[in-house]
N, C-alpha and C positions, 0 to 999 in steps of 0.2 A: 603504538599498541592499540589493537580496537577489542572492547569488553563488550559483550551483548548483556542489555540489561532485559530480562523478563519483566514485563508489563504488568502479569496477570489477569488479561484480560479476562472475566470469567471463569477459567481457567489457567492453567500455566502452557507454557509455548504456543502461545497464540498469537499478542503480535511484541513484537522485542523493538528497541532505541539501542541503538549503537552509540557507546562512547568513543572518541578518538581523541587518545593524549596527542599535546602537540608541544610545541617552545613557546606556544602562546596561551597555554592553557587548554581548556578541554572542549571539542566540538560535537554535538549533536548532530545525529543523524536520524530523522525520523523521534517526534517527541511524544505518538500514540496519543490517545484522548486525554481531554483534560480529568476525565473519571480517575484515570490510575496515574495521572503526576504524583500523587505522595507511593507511589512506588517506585519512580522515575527518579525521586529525591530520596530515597530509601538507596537505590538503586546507587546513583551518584555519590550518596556518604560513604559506602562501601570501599570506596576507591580515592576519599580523602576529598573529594569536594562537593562544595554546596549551589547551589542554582545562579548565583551570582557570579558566580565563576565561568558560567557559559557563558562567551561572548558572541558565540557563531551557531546557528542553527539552520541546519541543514534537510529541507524536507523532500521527500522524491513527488509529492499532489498533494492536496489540500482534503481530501477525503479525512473526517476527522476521526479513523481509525490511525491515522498517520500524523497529522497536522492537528489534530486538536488542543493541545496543552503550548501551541508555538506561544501563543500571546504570554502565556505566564512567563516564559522565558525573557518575553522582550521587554513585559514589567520589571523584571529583575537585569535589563540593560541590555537583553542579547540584539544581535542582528538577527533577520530569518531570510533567508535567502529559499524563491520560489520562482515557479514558472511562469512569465509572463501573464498568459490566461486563469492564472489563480492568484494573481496580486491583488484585484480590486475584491475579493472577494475574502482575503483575509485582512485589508486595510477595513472594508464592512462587511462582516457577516450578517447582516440578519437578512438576505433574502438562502444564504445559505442554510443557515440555520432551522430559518422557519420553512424549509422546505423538504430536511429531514422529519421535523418537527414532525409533517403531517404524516410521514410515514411511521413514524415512532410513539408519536401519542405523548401517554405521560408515562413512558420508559425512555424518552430523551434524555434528562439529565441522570438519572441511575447510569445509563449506557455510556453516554459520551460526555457528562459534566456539562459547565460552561465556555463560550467561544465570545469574547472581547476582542474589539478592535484593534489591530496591531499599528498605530501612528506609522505613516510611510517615509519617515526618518528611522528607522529602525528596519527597513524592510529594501533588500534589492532584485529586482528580475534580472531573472539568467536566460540567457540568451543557449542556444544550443552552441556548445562544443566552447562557452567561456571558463577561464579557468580562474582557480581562487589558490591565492597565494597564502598559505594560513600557518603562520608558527613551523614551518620548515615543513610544509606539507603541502601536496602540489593536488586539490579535489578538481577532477572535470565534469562538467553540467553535458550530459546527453537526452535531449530531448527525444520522448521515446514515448510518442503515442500508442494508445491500442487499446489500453484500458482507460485511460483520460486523456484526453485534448492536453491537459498542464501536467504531463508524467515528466520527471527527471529521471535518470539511471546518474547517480554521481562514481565516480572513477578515481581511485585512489592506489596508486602504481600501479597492480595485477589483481586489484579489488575490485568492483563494485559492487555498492549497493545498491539494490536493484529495484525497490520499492512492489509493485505487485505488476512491474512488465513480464518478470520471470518466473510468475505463479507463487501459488502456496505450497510449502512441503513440507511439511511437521511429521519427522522422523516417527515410525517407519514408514511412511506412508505414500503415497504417489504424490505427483505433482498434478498441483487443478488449476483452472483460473477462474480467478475473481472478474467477475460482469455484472457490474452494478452498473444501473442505467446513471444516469442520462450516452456516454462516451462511447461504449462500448463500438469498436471498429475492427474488425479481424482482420480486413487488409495492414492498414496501420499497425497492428500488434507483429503481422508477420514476420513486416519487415525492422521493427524494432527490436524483434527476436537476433535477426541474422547483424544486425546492427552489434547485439552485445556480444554475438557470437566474435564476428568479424575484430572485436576488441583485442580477444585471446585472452580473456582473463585467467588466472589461477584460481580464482574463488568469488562466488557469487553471496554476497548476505541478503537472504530474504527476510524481511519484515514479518513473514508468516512463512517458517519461522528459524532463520539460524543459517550455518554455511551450507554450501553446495561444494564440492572441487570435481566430479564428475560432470562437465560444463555440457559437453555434447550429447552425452545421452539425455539428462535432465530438459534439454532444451527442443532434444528433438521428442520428448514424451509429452512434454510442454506443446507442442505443434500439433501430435495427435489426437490430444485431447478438446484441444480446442475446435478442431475438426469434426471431432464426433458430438462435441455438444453441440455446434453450430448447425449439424443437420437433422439431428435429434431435435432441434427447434425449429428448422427451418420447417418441416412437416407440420408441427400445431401451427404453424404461423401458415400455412397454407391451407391448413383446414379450419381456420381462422376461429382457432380456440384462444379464451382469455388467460390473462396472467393466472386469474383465480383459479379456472378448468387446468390449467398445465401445470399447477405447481407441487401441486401431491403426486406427480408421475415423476417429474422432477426431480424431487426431493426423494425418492425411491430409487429413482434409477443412479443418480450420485453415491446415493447411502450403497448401492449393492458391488458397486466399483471400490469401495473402503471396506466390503466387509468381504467380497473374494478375497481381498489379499490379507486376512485375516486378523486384522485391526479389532483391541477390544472397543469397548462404547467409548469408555474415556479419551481414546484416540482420535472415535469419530466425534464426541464432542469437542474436542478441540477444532478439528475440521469445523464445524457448523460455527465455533462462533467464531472464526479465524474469517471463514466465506461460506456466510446463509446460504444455502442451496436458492432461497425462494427470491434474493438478489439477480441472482443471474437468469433467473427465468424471465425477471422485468429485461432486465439490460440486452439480453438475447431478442427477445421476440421487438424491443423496440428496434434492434440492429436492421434487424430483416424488413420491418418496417418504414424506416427510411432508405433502404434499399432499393425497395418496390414504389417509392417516392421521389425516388431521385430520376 
């Protein structure tokens, strides 16, 4: 059985931890920041267990709206199981950290809590398409660039979850994608799209926030969107305007796409803190940047 635990990021449905019982006890997916773990342990008593009781954690990146709270899991004995290219960096975070740091100020630990070292006895890289045998459950690691270099999509019979390859959709609302820089790659995203498609899953769990079972439309709205912001930037990024000059056009032109379709505020603030508008205008115009660079 998988229970989606609300976070409360800010907000409620913003970004959710997926529990899945198993014959071996209970496994994590996605453990969100370490801000809201006593929600995540709220969350957990609900359902009859306590943090020690995870013995498997399961991240899709290490971004720590996602990965933030892994380490308290692994103090309390878990394993965390990550993508190759985000292993050393949750074995040591501090150039992670202090590199949110400068973008966050002194709203870091309000936002995201703290990030401790995860000992690398505690910690395994997944290789794409390895699989984990866990209390009579069979999770597949799909490596699934586009929005990070260390994305997973894990596979659970006609599951996955999908981490932020499949976008954000917090009911009623469209679907968007998240483009926080440094990773940001549309090629790579495309085909990570047609990747989960190609799966044939029955239900997608996004992190931001909750199931999908309309796999093909979602994915091809998912496709268009990504499209239109990517040439909606490609333009400032040729008339070689800054993150700062583009980000209130931005943040306007997103807000008016949530509010055609008639979403009240509360909905769009979910959207904002699920995926800052003013993220994806870095992560965008740096795309294009190393584009014009390569």
């Amino acid at each position: 059985m998988i229970h989606i635990i609300d976070l409360h990021f800010q907000t409620d449905h913003s970004i959710a931890s997926f529990l899945v019982e198993t014959n071996d006890g209970p496994v994590i997916v996605e453990t969100g920041p370490h801000s809201t773990y006593p929600k995540l342990v709220e969350g957990l008593a609900r359902h009859g267990y306590k943090p020690s009781d995870v013995k498997h954690v399961l991240l899709t990146h290490i971004h720590f709206d996602h990965a933030g709270a892994a380490w308290a899991f692994a103090r309390e004995g878990a394993t965390v199981y990550v993508h190759p290219k985000g292993y050393r960096h949750l074995h040591d975070p501090e150039k992670l950290y202090n590199s949110a740091k400068r973008i966050y100020g002194d709203m870091m630990e309000t936002l995201w809590g703290l990030m401790e070292g995860i000992p690398e006895t505690q910690m395994k890289a997944v290789e794409h398409e390895d699989v984990l045998e866990i209390g009579g459950k069979r999770f597949i690691a799909h490596h699934t660039p586009g929005h990070a270099v260390h994305h997973i999509a894990w596979q659970l019979d006609d599951v996955i979850f999908t981490g932020d390859v499949a976008g954000c959709k917090i009911e009623p609302g469209p679907v968007v994608p998240p483009c926080p820089p440094p990773d940001i790659n549309l090629e790579d995203w495309y085909d990570s799209i047609e990747l989960l498609r190609n799966l044939n899953p029955q239900t997608l769990y996004l992190t931001h926030y909750g199931p999908v079972t309309d796999i093909d439309p979602h994915l091809n709205a998912l496709i268009a969107v990504l499209k239109d912001w990517g040439e909606w930037m490609k333009i400032r990024y040729g008339q070689q305007l800054s993150v700062e000059e583009v980000t209130p056009d931005f943040k306007a032109y997103a807000a008016s796409g949530l509010q055609k379709l008639g979403l009240t505020p509360n909905e769009i603030a979910r959207y904002e803190a699920a995926n800052p508008a003013w993220m994806s205008v870095a992560g965008l115009l740096r795309y294009w940047k190393k584009r014009e660079q390569a």
